[in-house]
C-alpha positions as a Python dict, from the first residue, in 0.01 Angstrom:
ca = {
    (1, 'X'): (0, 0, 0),
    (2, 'X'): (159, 352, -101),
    (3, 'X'): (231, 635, 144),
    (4, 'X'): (-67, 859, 13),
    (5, 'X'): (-348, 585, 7),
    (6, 'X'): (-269, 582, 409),
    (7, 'X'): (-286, 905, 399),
    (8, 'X'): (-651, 865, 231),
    (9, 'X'): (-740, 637, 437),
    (10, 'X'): (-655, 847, 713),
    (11, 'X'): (-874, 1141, 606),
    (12, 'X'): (-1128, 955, 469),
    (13, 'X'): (-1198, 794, 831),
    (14, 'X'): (-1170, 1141, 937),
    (15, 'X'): (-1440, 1324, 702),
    (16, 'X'): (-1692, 994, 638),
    (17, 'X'): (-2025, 1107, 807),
    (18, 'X'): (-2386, 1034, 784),
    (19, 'X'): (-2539, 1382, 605),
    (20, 'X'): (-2810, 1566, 768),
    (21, 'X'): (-2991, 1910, 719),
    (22, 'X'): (-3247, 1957, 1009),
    (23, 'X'): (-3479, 2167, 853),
    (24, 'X'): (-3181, 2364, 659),
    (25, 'X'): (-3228, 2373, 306),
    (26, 'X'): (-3024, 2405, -54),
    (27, 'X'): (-2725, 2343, 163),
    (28, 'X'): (-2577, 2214, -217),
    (29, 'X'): (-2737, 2500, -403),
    (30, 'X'): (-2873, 2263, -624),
    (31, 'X'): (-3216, 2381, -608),
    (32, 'X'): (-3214, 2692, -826),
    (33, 'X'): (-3506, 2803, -1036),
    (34, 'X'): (-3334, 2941, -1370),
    (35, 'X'): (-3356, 2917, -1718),
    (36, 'X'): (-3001, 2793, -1823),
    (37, 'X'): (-2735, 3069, -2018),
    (38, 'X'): (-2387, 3068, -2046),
    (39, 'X'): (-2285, 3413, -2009),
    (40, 'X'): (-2347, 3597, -1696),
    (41, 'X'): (-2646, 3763, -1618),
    (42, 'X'): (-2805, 3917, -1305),
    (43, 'X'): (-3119, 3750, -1157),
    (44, 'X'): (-3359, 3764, -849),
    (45, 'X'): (-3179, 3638, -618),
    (46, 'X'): (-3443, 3456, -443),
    (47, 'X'): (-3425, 3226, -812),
    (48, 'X'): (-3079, 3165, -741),
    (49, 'X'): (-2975, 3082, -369),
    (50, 'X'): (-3361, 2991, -284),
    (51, 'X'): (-3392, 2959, 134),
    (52, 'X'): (-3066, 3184, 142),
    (53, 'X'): (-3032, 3539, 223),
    (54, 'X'): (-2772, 3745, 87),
    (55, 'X'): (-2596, 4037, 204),
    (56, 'X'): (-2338, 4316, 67),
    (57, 'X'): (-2222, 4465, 374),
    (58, 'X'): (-2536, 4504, 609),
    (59, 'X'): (-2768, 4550, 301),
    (60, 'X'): (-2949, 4276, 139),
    (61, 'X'): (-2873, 4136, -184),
    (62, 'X'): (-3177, 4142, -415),
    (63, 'X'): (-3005, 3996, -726),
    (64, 'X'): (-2719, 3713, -773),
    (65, 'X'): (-2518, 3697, -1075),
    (66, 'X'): (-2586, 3375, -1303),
    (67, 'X'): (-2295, 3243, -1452),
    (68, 'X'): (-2037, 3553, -1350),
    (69, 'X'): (-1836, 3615, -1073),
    (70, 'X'): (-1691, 3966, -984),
    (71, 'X'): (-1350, 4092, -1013),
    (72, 'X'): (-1362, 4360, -779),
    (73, 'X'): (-1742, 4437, -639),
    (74, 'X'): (-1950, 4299, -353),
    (75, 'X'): (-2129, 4036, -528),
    (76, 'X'): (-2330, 3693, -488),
    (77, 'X'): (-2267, 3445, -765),
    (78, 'X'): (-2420, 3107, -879),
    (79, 'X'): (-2227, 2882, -1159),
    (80, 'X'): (-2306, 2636, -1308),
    (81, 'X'): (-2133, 2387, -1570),
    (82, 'X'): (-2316, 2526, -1882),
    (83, 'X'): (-2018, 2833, -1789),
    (84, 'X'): (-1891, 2974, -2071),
    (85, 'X'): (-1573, 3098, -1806),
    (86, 'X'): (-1620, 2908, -1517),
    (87, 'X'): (-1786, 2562, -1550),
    (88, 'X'): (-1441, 2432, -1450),
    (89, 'X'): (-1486, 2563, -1139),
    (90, 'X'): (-1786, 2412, -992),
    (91, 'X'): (-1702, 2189, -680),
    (92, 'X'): (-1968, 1968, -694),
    (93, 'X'): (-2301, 1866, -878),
    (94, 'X'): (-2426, 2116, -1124),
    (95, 'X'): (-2415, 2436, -938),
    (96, 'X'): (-2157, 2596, -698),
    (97, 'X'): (-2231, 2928, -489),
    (98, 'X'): (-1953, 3229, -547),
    (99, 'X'): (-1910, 3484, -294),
    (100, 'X'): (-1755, 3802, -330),
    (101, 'X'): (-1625, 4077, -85),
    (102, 'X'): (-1581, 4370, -237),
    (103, 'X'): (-1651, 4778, -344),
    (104, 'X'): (-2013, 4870, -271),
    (105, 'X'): (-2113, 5243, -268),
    (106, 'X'): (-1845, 5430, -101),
    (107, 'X'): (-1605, 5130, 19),
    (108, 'X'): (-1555, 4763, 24),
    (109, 'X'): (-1726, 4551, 262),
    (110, 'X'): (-1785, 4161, 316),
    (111, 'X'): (-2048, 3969, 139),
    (112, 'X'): (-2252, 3694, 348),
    (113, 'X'): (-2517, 3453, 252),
    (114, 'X'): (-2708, 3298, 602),
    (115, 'X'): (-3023, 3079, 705),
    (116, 'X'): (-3211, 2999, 1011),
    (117, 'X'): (-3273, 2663, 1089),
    (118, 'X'): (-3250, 2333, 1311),
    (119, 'X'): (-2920, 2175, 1400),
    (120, 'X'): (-2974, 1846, 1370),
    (121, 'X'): (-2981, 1656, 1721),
    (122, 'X'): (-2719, 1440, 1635),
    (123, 'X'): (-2494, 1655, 1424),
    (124, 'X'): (-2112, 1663, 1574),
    (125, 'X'): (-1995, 1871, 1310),
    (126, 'X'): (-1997, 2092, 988),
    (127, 'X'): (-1841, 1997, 689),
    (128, 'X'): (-1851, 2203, 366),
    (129, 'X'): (-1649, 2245, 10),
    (130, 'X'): (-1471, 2623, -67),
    (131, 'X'): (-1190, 2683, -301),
    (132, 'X'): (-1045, 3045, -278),
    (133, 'X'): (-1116, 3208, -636),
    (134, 'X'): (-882, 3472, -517),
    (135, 'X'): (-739, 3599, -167),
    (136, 'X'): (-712, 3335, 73),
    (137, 'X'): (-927, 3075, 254),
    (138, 'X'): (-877, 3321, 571),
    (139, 'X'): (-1109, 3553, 448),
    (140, 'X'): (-1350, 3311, 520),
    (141, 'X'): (-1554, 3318, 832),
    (142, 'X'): (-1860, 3093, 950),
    (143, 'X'): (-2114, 3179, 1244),
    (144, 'X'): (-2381, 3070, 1387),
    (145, 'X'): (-2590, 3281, 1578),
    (146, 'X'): (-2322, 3556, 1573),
    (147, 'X'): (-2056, 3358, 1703),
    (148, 'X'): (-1763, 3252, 1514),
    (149, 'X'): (-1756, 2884, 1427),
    (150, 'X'): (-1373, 2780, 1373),
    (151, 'X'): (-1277, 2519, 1094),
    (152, 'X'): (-1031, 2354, 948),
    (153, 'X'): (-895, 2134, 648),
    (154, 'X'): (-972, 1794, 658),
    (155, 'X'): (-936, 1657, 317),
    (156, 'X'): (-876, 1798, -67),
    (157, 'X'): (-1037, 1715, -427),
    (158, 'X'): (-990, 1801, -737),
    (159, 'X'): (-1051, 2168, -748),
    (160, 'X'): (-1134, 2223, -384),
    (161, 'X'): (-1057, 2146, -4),
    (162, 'X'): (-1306, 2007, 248),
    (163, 'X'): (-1329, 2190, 553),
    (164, 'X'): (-1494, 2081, 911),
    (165, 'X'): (-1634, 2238, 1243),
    (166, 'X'): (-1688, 2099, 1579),
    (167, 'X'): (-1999, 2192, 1650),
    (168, 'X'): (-2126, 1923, 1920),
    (169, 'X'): (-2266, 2239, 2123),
    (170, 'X'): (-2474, 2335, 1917),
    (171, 'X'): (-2661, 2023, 1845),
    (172, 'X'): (-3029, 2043, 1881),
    (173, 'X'): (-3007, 2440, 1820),
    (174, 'X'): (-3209, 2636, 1598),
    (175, 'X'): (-3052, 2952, 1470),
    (176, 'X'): (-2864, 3138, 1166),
    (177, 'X'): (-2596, 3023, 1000),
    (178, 'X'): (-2386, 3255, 814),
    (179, 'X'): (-2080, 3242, 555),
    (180, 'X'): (-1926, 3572, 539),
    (181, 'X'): (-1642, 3656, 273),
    (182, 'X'): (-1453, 3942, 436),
    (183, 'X'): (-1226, 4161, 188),
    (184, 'X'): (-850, 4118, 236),
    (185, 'X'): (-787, 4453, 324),
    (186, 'X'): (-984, 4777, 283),
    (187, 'X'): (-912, 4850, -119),
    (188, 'X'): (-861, 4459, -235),
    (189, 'X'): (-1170, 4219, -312),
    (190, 'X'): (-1140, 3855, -242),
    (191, 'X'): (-1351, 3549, -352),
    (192, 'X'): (-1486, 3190, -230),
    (193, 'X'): (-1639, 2932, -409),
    (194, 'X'): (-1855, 2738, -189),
    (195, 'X'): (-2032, 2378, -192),
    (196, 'X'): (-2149, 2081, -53),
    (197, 'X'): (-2260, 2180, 303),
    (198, 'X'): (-2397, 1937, 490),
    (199, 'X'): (-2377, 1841, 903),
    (200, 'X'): (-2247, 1508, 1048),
    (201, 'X'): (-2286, 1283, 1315),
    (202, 'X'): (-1850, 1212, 1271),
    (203, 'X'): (-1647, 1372, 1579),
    (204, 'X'): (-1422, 1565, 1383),
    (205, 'X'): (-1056, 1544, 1616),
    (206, 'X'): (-856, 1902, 1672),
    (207, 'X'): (-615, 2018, 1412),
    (208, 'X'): (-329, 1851, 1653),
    (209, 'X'): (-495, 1563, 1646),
    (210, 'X'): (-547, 1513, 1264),
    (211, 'X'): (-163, 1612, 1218),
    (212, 'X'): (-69, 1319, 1436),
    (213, 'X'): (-303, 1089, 1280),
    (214, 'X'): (-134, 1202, 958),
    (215, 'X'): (213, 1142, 1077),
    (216, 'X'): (121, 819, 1228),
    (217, 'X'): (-26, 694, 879),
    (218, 'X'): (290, 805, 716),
    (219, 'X'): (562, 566, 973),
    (220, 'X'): (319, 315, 953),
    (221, 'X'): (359, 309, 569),
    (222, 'X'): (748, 350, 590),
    (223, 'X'): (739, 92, 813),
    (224, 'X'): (559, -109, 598),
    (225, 'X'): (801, -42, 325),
    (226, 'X'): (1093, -138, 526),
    (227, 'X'): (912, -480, 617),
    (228, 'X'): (846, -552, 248),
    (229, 'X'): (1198, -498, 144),
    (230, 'X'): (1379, -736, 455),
    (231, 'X'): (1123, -986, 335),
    (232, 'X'): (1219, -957, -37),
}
């Protein structure tokens, strides 16, 4: 077995879950009501993140762009893999959510999409897709009800990471729960692709703890090389 199927292994065992939504819904933004194009357009955005809420800075976001995703303003973005420039891009299934911090009116501010819902009872954690389109994946934050929910990467595909929360405390909670995109600095615009959310009943170990599981995957696999070789 090579070093990096351990290493799989390993973060497989560490991201497998049972999916849940509680009463959240679209967490895969899958259930848009548009008529397809390939070249971006601006529609309600009630058609295009339906059960979300957007917001550019503190105001809300009455229109998402189809098919486009900003280059410098405060924007809310849906793609699909019809995409004339960015089919490539979507994460997973046939639609990935963009969002962009950026200029709106007289300055740049961050860019949030949220819902209220149940956490499922049994939930132990968040897990969710994002691939920075540009700045980093620190300009992402999470919340729920306000607070910050902290995360971290647990695994990697082909155009994106996966990313988990602990959030055993909030089991059984109903409440928002908010992506925000925050602007790099006060003149530069940043954007996420996002994907895939969904809650878990896996126990998703501290970053310590996943870097140790790592490291023990990898001696276990030299060790297992070294064994192979004495016996050939």
């Amino acid at each position: 077995m090579k070093t990096r199927d351990l290493l799989s292994i390993t973060l497989l065992c560490v991201t497998c879950s049972v999916r849940a939504q509680g009463n959240f819904q679209n967490l895969d933004f899958e259930a848009t009501n548009l008529p397809s194009t390939a070249l971006p357009t601006d529609v309600p955005f009630t058609n295009a993140l339906p059960a979300w809420t957007g917001y550019l800075g503190s105001n809300p976001a009455g229109q998402a762009t189809y098919n486009g995703i900003s280059g410098a303003f405060a924007e809310i973005s849906i793609i699909d893999r019809n995409s004339t420039f960015y089919s490539n891009s979507v994460i997973a299934g046939n639609y990935t959510a963009a969002i962009s911090a950026g200029f709106s009116g007289t300055t740049f501010v961050p860019t949030s999409i949220a819902q209220t819902g149940l956490v499922p009872a049994t939930a132990r954690s968040l897990v969710f897709d994002a691939q920075p389109f540009s700045g980093g994946i620190n300009d992402l934050h999470v919340t729920f009800n306000g607070q910050d929910v902290p995360f971290f990467q647990t695994g990697a595909g082909t155009n994106f990471a996966i990313f988990a929360a602990d959030i055993a405390l909030l089991s059984g909670q109903t409440g928002e729960l908010r992506f925000i995109e925050n602007p790099s600095s006060s003149t530069v615009a940043t954007t996420v692709l996002l994907d895939d959310i969904h809650f878990s009943v896996a126990t998703i170990p501290e970053p310590g703890v996943l870097c140790l599981s790592t490291v023990g995957a990898l001696l276990l696999a030299s060790r297992f090389r070294s064994s192979r070789h004495r016996k050939e």
